[in-house]
C-alpha positions as CSV (number, residue, x, y, z in Angstrom):
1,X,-44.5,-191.9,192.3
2,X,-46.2,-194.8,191.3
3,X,-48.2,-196.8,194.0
4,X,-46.5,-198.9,195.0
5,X,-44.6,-200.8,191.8
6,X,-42.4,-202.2,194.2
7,X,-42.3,-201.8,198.1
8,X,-38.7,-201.8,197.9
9,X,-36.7,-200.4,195.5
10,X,-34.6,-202.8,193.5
11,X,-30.8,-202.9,193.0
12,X,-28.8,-201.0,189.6
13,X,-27.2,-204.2,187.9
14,X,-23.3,-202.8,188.7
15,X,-21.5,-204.5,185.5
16,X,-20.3,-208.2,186.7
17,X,-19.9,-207.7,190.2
18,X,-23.8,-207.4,189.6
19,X,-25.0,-209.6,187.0
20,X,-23.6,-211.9,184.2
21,X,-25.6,-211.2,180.7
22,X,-25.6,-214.5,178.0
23,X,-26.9,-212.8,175.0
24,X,-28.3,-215.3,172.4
25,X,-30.4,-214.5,169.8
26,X,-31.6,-211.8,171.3
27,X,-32.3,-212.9,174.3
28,X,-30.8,-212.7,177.8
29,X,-29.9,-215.1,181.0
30,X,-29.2,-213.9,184.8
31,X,-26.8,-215.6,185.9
32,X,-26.2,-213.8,189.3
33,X,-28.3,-211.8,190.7
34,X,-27.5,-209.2,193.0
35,X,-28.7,-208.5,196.8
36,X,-31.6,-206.5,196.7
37,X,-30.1,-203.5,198.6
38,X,-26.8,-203.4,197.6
39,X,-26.9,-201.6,194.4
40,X,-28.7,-198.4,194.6
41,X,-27.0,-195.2,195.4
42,X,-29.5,-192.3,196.3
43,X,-28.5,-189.0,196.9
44,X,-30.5,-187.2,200.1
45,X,-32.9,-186.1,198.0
46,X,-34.0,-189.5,196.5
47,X,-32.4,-189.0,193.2
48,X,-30.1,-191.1,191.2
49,X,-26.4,-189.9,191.2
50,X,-26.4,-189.6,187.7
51,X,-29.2,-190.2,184.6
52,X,-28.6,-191.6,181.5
53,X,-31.0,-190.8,178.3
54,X,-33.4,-193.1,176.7
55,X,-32.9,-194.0,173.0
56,X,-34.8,-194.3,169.6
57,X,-32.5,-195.9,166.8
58,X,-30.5,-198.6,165.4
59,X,-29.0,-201.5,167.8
60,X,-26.4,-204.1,167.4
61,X,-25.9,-207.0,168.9
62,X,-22.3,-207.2,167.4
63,X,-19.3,-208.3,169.2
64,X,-15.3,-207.8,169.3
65,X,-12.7,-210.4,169.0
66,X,-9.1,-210.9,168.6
67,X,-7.4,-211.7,165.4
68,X,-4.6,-212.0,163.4
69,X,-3.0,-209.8,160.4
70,X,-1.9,-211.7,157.7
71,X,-1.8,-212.9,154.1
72,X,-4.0,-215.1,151.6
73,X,-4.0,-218.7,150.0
74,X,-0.8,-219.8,152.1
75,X,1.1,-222.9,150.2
76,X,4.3,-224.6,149.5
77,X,6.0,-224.8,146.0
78,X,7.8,-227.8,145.3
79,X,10.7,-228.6,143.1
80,X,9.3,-230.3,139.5
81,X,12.9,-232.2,139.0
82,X,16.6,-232.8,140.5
83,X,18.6,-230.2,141.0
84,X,20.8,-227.5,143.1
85,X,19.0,-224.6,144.3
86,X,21.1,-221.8,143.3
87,X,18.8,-218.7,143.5
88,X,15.4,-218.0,145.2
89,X,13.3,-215.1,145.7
90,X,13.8,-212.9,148.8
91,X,11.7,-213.4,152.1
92,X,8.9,-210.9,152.0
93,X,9.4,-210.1,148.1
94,X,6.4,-210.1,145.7
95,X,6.7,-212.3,143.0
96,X,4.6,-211.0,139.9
97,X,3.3,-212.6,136.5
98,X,6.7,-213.7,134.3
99,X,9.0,-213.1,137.6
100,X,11.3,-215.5,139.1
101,X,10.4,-217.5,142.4
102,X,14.1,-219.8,142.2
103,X,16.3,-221.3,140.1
104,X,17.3,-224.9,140.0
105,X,21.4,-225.3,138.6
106,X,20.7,-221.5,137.6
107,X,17.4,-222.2,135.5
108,X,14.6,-219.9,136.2
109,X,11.0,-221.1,137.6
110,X,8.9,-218.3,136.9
111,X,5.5,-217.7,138.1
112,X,2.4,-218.3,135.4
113,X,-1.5,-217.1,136.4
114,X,-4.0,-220.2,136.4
115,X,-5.5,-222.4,139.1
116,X,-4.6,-225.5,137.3
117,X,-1.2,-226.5,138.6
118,X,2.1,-227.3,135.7
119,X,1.6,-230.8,136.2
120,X,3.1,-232.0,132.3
121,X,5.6,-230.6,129.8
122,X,3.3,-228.2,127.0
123,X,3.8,-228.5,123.3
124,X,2.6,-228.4,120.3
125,X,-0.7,-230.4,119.8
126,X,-1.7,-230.7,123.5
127,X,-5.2,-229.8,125.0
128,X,-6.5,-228.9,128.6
129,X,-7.2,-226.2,130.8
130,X,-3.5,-225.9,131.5
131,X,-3.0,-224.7,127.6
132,X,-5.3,-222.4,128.1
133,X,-3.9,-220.6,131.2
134,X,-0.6,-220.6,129.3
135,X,-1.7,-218.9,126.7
136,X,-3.8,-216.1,128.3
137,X,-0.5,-215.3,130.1
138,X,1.5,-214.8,126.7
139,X,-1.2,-212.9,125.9
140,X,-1.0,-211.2,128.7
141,X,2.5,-210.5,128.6
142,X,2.9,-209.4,124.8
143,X,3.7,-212.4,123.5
144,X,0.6,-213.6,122.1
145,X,-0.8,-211.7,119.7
146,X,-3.8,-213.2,117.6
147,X,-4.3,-215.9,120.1
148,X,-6.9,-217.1,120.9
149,X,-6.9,-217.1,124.9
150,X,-9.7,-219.5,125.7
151,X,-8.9,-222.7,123.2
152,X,-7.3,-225.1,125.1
153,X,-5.1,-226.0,122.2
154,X,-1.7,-225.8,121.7
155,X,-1.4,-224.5,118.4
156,X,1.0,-223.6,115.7
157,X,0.6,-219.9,117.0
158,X,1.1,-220.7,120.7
159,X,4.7,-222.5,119.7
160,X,5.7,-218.7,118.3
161,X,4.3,-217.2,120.9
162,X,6.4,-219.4,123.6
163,X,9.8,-218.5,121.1
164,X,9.3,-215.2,121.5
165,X,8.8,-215.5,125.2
166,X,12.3,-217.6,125.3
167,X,13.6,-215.2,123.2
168,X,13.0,-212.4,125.6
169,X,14.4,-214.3,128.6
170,X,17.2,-215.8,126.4
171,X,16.5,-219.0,127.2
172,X,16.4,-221.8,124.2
173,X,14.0,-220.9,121.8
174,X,12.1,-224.3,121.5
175,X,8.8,-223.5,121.3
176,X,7.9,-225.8,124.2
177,X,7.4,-225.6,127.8
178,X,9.2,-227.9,129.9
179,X,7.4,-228.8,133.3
180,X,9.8,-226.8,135.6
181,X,9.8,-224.0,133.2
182,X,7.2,-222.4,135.0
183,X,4.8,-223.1,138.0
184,X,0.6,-221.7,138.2
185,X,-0.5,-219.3,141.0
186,X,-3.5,-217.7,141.4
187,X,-2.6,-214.1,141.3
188,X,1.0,-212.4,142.5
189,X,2.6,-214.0,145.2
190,X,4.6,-212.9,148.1
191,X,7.5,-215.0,149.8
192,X,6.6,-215.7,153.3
193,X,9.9,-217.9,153.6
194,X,12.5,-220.2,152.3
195,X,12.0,-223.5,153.0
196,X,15.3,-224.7,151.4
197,X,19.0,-223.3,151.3
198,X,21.2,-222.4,148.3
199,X,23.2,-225.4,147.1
200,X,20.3,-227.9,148.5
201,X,18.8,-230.5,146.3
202,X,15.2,-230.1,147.1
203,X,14.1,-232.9,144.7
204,X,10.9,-233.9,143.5
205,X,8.3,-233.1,145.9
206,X,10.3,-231.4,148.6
207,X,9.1,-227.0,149.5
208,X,11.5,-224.7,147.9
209,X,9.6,-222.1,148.9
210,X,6.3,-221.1,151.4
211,X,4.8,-218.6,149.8
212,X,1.2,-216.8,150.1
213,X,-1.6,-214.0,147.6
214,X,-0.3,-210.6,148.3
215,X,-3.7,-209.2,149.5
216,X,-4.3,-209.0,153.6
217,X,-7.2,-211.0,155.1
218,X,-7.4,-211.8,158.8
219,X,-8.3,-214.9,160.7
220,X,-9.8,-214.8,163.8
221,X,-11.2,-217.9,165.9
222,X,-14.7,-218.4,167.5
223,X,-15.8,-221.2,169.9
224,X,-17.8,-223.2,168.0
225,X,-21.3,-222.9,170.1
226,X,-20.4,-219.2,169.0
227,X,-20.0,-220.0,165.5
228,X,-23.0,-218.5,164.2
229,X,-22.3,-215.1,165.7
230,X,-20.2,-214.8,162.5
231,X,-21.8,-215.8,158.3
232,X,-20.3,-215.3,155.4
233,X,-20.8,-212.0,153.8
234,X,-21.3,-209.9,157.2
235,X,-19.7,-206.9,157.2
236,X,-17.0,-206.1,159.7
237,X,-14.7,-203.8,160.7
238,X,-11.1,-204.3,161.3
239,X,-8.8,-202.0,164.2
240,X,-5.4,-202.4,162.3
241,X,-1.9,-202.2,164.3
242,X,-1.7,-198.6,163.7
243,X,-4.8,-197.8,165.2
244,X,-6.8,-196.9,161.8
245,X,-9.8,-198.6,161.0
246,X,-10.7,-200.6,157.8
247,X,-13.5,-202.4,156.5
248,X,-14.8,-205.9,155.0
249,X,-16.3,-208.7,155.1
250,X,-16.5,-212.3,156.6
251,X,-15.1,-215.0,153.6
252,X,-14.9,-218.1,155.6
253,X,-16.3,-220.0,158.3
254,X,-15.6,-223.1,159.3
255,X,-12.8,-225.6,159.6
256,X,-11.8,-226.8,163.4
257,X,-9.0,-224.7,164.5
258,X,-8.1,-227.2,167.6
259,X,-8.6,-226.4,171.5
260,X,-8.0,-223.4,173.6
261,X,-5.7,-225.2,175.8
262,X,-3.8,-227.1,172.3
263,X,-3.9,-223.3,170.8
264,X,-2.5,-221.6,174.4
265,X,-5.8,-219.4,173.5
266,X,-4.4,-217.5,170.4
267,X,-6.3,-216.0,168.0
268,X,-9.8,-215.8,169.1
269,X,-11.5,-213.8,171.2
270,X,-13.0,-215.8,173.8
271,X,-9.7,-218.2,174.1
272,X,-8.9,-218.5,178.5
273,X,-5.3,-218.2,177.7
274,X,-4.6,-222.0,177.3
275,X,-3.3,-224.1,180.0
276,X,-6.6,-224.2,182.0
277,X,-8.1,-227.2,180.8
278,X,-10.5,-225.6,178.5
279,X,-11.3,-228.2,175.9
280,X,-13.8,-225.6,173.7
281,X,-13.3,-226.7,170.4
282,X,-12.3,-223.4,168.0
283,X,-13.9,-222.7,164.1
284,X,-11.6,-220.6,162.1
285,X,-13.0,-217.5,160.5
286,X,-11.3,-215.3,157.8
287,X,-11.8,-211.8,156.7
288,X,-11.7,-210.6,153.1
289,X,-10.7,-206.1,153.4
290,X,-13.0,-204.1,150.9
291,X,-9.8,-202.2,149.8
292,X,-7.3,-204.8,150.5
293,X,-4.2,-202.6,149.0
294,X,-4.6,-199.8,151.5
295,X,-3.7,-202.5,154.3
296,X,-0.7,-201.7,156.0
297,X,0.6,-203.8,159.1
298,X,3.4,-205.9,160.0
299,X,2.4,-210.5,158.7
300,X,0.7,-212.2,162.2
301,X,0.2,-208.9,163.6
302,X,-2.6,-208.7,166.6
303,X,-5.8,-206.6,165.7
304,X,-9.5,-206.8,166.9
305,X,-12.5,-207.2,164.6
306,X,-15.7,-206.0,165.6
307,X,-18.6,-208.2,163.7
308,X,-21.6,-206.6,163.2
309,X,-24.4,-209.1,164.6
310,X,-28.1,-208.8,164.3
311,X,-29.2,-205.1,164.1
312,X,-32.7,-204.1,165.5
313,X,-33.8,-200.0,163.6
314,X,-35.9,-197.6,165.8
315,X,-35.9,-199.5,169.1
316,X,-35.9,-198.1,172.3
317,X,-32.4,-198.5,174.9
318,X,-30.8,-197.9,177.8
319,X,-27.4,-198.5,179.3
320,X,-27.2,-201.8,180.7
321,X,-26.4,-200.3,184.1
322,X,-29.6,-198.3,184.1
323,X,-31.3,-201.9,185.0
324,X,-32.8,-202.3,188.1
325,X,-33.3,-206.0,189.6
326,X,-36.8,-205.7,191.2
327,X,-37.8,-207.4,194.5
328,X,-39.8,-210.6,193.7
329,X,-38.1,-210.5,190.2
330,X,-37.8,-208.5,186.6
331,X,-36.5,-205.6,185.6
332,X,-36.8,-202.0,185.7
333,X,-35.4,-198.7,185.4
334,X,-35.8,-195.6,187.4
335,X,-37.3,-192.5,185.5
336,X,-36.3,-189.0,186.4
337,X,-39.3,-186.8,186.0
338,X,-39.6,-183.0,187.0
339,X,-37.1,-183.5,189.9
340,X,-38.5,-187.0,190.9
341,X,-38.2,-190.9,190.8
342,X,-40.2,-193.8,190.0
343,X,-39.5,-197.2,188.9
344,X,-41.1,-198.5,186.1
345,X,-40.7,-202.2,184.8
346,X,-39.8,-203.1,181.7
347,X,-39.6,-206.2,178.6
348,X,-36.3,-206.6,177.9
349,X,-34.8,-207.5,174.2
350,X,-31.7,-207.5,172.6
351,X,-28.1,-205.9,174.6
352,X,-25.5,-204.2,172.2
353,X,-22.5,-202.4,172.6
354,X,-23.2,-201.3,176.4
355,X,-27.1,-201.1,176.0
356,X,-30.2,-202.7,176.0
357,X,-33.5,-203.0,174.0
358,X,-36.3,-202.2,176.5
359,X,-40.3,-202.2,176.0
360,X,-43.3,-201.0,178.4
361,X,-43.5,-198.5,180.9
362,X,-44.3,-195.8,178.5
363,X,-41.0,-194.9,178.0
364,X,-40.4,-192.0,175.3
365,X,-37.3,-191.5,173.5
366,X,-35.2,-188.7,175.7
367,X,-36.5,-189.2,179.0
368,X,-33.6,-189.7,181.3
369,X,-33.1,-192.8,183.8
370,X,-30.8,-193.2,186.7
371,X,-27.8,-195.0,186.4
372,X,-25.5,-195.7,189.2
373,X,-21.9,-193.3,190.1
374,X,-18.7,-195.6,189.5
């Protein structure tokens, strides 16, 4: 053994009755420390109870946290004029390109593609980017053959092209668009709920219906010190209600997401529960799936993601509970050698997922080191 590293041995960190870790950047705090000979079990012979083997490879620093299943670009849809509701899609339907989200006094409002929202009547002779988005969804839809999908001008072809889509849904065949004809959505749309009963008269400006994209994402929360644990484009991985895993990646950070105690500590993973006083303040993070379709999962579902974090290749580890807290301070491990002990004290880097970068003390990957019995 070696003379005389210590002339006591030091305590086995025993997870937090032990020793409180603050990982940041890498780096590590002790919080607590624990008695000096209260930690180590020895078996008769001077052995460790059990041994644990040293590591060469990849570690993460990532962490876990708590989110919620759900669906993209959430919004409202308003009525464009008076009216009496007299139809509207069903709650948890998907709404496609040409399909019908309501009726007002038994007039369709059916969904178009385009960012721009239907903000005017279209006929012949207007121009904008609204034009444009009209006519790329005749196109689209068959209606609009030898258009030319990205002039923003409504042209003597794009007045046939809206007859024959009248005709098809016969409707008037007027060769214009009235404004609450149709109403512009990004993509497909699912209906999340109605936000108005048949025979109301939503009006101008008042929700008909809250609807949201049809492709999952989940948002999670972060305390905001804890913000940069999470960028956009990191790779994640998502435990979905039925227990299957799925990938993606980070889309969005940012935006205040309130208090824990105004939340009641919902959605994030290092809420207390609300109620406690705990004024952290909360950023909002949302997660894009690579294969979105496969999803499966009941809307606001509970699942955890597990964000990557920094990665360090072809360091050496232990288990955290392999640490010894020295006498007079630092931090070792005990190395099992030919049926003996010594300590040896070691730099320590980054923790991940249970373990622990460590440097010095000539450790070699494979060499085993005593961890405590629990």
């Amino acid at each position: 053994m070696r003379s005389g590293l210590m002339a006591r041995r030091g305590a086995w960190l025993l997870g937090s009755l032990a020793v409180v870790l603050a990982v940041s950047g890498g780096g590590y705090a002790v919080l607590d420390r624990p008695a000096q000979d209260g930690g180590r079990q020895q078996r008769g012979d001077g052995l460790p109870p059990e041994t644990a083997p040293v590591r060469r490879g990849d570690l993460s620093s990532g962490i876990q946290v708590d989110g919620t299943l759900g669906y993209a670009q959430e919004r409202k849809l308003s009525a464009p004029g008076p009216g009496v509701l007299t139809w509207v899609a069903a709650e948890g339907s998907a709404v496609e390109r040409d399909g019908r989200l309501y009726e007002i006094n038994g007039k369709p409002v059916r969904l178009m593609y385009g960012a721009t929202p239907m903000y005017r009547p279209l006929k012949a002779g207007d121009k904008g980017e609204d034009v444009k988005q009209l006519k790329r969804n005749l196109v689209a839809l068959g209606f609009g053959t030898g258009l030319d999908a990205e002039d923003g001008t409504f042209t003597a072809g794009t007045t046939a092209a809206v007859k024959r889509w009248q005709k098809a849904h016969k409707a008037p065949e007027t060769g214009e668009v009235a404004k609450e004809d149709i109403a512009f959505a990004s993509g497909p749309q699912r209906v999340k709920r109605s936000d108005s009963a048949l025979g109301d008269e939503p009006g101008p400006g008042k929700p008909v219906l809250t609807v949201t994209g049809t492709e999952r994402i989940v948002r999670f929360q972060l305390e905001a010190a804890k913000a940069g644990a999470a960028k956009t484009g990191d790779q994640v991985t998502v435990r979905l209600p039925d227990g299957t895993g799925a990938t993606g990646k980070i889309d969005a950070v940012g935006g205040t997401a309130g208090t824990d105690d105004q939340n009641g500590g919902s959605g994030g993973g290092s809420g207390s529960g609300g109620g406690g006083g705990d004024k952290k303040a909360k950023v909002e993070v949302g997660v894009v799936f690579d294969r979105p379709g496969d999803v499966k999962g009941p809307d606001q579902s509970p699942v955890s993601v597990s964000l990557t974090g920094e990665t360090r290749t072809g360091v050496l580890s232990v288990p955290v509970n392999a640490l010894l807290a020295l006498p007079g301070g630092g931090f070792g491990v005990q190395v099992v050698e030919n049926g003996r002990a010594r300590d040896v004290r070691v730099e320590l880097g980054m923790f991940g997922n249970g373990r622990v970068e460590v440097t010095g003390g000539d450790l070699k990957d494979g060499m085993r080191v005593g961890v405590p019995k629990i």
